[in-house]
C-alpha positions in Angstrom: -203.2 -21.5 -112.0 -206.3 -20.9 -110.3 -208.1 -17.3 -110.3 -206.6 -16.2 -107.4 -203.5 -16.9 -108.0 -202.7 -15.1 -111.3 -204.9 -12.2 -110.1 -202.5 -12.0 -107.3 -199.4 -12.1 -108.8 -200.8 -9.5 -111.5 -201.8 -7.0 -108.7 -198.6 -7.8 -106.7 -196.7 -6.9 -110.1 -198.3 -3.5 -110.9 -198.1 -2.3 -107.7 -194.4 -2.9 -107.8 -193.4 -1.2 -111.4 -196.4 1.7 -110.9 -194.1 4.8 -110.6 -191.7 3.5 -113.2 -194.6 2.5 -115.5 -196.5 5.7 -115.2 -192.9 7.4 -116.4 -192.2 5.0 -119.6 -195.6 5.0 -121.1 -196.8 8.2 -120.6 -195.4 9.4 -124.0 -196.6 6.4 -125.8 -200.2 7.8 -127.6 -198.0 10.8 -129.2 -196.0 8.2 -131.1 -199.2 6.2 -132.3 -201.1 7.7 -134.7 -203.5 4.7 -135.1 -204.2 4.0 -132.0 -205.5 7.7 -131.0 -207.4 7.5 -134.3 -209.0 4.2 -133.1 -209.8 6.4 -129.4 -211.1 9.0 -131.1 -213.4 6.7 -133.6 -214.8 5.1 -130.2 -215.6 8.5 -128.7 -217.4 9.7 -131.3 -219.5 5.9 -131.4 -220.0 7.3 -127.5 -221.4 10.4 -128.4 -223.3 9.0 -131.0 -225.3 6.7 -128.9 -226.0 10.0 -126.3 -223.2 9.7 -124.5 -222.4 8.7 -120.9 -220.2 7.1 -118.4 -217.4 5.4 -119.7 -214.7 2.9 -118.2 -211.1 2.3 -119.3 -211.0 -1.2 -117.2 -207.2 -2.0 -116.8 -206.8 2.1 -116.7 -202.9 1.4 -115.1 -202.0 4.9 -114.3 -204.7 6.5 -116.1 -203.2 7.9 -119.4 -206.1 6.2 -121.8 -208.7 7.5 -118.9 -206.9 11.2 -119.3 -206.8 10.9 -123.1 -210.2 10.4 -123.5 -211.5 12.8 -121.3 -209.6 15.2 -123.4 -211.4 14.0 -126.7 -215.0 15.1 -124.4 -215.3 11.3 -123.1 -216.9 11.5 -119.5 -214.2 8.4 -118.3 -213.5 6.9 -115.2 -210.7 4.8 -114.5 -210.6 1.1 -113.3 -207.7 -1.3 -112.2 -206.8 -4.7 -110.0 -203.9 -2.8 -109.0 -203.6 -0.1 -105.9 -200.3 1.1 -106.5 -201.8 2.2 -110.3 -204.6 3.7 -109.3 -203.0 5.4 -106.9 -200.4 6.6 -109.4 -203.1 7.4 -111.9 -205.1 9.7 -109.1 -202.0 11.6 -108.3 -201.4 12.5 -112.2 -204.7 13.2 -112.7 -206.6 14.6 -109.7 -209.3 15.5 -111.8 -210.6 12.1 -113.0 -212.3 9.4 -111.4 -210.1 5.8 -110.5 -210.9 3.1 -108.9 -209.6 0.0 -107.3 -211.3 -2.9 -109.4 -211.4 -6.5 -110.9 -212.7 -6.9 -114.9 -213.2 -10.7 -113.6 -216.0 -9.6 -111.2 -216.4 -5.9 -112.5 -218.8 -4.1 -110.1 -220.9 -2.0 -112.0 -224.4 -1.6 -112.5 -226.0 -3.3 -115.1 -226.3 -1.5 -118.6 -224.8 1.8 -116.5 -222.1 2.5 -119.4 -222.2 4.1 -122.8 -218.8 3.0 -123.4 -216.1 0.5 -122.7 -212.3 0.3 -123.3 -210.0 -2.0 -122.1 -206.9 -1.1 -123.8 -204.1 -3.5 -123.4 -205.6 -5.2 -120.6 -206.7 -8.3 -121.4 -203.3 -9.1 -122.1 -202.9 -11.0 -118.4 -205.8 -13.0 -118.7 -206.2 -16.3 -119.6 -207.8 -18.0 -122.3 -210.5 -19.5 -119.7 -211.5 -16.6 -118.4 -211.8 -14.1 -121.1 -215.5 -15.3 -121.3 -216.3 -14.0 -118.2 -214.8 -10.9 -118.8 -216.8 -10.6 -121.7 -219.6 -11.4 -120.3 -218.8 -8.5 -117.6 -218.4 -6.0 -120.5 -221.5 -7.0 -121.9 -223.7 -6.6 -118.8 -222.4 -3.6 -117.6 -222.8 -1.7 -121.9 -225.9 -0.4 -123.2 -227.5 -2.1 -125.4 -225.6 -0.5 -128.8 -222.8 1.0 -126.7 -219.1 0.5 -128.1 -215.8 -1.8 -126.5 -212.7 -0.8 -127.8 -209.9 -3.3 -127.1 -206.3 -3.1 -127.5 -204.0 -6.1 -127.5 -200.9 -7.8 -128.8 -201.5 -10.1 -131.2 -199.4 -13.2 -131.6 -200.1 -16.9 -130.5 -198.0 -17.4 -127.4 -198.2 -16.9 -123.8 -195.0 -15.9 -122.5 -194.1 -15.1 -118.4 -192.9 -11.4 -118.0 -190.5 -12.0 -114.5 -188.9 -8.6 -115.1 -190.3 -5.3 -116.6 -190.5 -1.0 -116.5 -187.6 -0.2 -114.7 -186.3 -3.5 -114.0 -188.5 -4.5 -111.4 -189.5 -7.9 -110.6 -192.7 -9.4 -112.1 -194.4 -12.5 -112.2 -197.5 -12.0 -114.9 -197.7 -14.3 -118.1 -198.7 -12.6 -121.7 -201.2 -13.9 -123.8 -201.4 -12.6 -127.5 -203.8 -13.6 -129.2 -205.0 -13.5 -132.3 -207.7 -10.9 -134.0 -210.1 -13.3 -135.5 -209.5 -15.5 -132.3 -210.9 -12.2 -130.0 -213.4 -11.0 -132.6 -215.1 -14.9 -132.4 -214.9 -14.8 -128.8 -216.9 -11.0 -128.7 -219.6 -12.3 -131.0 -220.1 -15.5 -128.7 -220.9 -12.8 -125.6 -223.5 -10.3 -127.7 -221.5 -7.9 -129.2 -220.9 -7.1 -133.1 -217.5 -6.8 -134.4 -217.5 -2.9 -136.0 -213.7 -3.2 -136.8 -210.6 -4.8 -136.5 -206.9 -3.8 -137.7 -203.6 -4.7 -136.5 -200.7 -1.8 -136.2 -196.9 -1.6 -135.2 -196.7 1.5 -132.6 -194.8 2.5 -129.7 -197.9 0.9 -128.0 -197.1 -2.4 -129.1 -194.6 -4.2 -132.1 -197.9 -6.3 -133.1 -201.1 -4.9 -131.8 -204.3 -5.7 -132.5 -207.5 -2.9 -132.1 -211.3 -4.0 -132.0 -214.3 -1.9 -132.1 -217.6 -3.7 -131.1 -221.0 -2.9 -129.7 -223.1 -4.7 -127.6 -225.7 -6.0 -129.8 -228.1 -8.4 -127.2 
């Protein structure tokens, strides 16, 4: 499928499910213990290097974005979809979102102290994580954190129905830790830590901290 194409059928699909989604997984941090220790490791790595902006690219309807800014994060939120965003802007009028692609992420170079994308890689296919990592890398500080969140397995499956029962058309990748962790040190960035956990956020999910280290 070409770029184009699964971008599409992504953005088509979270604008569809956006109200129901924002309603299912608003919840979910409160019943994952490691995951909001994992957020709150990365904002202190934040405030350690001095702070600064920080994107939660793939925000959805801006619960990670709103998280973080409650752990003294100065996040902004990012997504393909229109329909999230403009979820994520009505729940949390305070907070800046976004309409925006992590495969041609339009940010100033080295403008971020931080980066998360937190279950949002999951949609994008093995032949285009490199660019996305590349993206992450150009846009961090030199010594500024990723934090990434994904489901860990090694299958793609296609999602056609999801939150709500709505029609989707989006394929799943899992992928494996070591798998992601090689692919991060190939694009500049050292691997901090890496753990897998069984949450509400996910039944196999996988949790990297890096840095940008070139």
């Amino acid at each position: 499928m070409s770029v184009d194409g699964w971008l599409a059928d992504t953005r088509t699909s979270y604008d569809t499910v956006a109200v129901s989604y924002a309603r299912l997984v608003r919840d979910l941090l409160a019943e994952a213990p490691h995951e909001r220790a994992a957020l709150a490791s990365f904002a202190d790595v934040v405030r350690g290097v001095g702070g600064g902006p920080v994107a939660d690219v793939g925000c959805g309807t801006g619960r990670i974005t709103a998280y973080l800014h409650t752990l003294g994060v100065d996040a902004f939120g990012m997504d393909l979809s229109p329909g999230m965003i403009a979820v994520a802007r009505r729940d949390h009028p305070e907070l800046r979102f976004e309409v925006g692609s992590m495969i041609d992420l339009e940010l100033d170079d080295a403008s971020l102290a931080g980066l998360v994308a937190w279950y949002s890689l999951i949609h994008v296919p093995d032949d285009q994580i490199g660019t996305v990592f590349a993206h992450f890398r150009r846009v961090l500080r030199l010594g500024s954190p990723l934090l990434i969140g994904f489901h860990v397995g090694d299958e793609t499956t296609l999602k056609t129905e999801g939150y709500g029962g709505h029609p989707m058309n989006v394929y799943v990748h899992r992928r494996q830790p070591a798998q992601v962790a090689a692919r991060l040190r190939e694009h500049g960035f050292t691997v901090e830590s890496q753990q897998t956990v069984t949450s509400a956020e996910s039944r196999l999910g996988g949790i990297i901290l890096g840095r940008r280290e070139r």
